[in-house]
C-alpha angles and dihedrals in degrees: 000000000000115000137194101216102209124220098256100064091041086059105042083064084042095055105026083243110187143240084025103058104097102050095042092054089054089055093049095052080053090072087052101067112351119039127023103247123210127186125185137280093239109030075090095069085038093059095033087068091044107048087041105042109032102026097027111229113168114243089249092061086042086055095052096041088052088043086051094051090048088056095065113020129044125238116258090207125194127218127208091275094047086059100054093042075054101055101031091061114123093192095064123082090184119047087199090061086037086061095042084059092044099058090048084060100045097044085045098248132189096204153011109215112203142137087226099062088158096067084055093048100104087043127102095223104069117230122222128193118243084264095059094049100048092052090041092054095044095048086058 
């Protein structure tokens, strides 16, 4: 199985968000042994600012924490045609979330893991929540 991991789980271990530590953290030891987990080209830039700017890491702890993450997942990358499939896309509300689908596409994914599965309904790679993975990758 081959998973986008979206922002928002990769934040909430990050940031020791709670109450969705716990099950973000199990989806992230997933991508160390079960599933080949992906995340986006540009989540990276997305949680740069917000790790820098509104929780204040310095650039030095952003670096290690995204060293840390390519260590275990794969990148999901967009081309030029990717973008503006991206940002033409009627069906999202959010191009962030748009380009976050886009780049499942592209890379062939299974999933898109997210708390946030609405933002992922007019898409053609079906979002689950933390929950459902979980249950889905234990039940294989």
């Amino acid at each position: 199985m081959r998973v986008l991991i979206d922002t928002n789980i990769l934040l909430d271990v990050i940031l020791c968000r709670e109450p969705h530590l716990e099950l973000s953290k199990r989806v992230l030891l997933c991508c160390l042994s079960i599933v080949d987990g992906y995340i986006a080209v540009h989540t990276f830039s997305n949680m740069f600012y917000v790790l820098h700017e509104a929780e204040k890491f310095t650039i030095e702890e952003c670096r290690n924490t995204f060293n840390k993450l390519l260590y275990v997942f794969d990148v999901a990358g967009l081309n030029k045609r990717d973008i503006v499939s991206a940002v033409n896309n009627d069906a999202f509300l959010d191009i962030e979330d748009s380009m976050q689908h886009e780049a499942s596409v592209s890379a062939g994914l299974d999933y898109i893991v997210s708390r946030n599965c609405k933002d992922f309904e007019s898409g053609t790679v079906p979002a689950i929540t933390p929950e459902e993975f979980l249950l889905l990758v234990h039940a294989e």
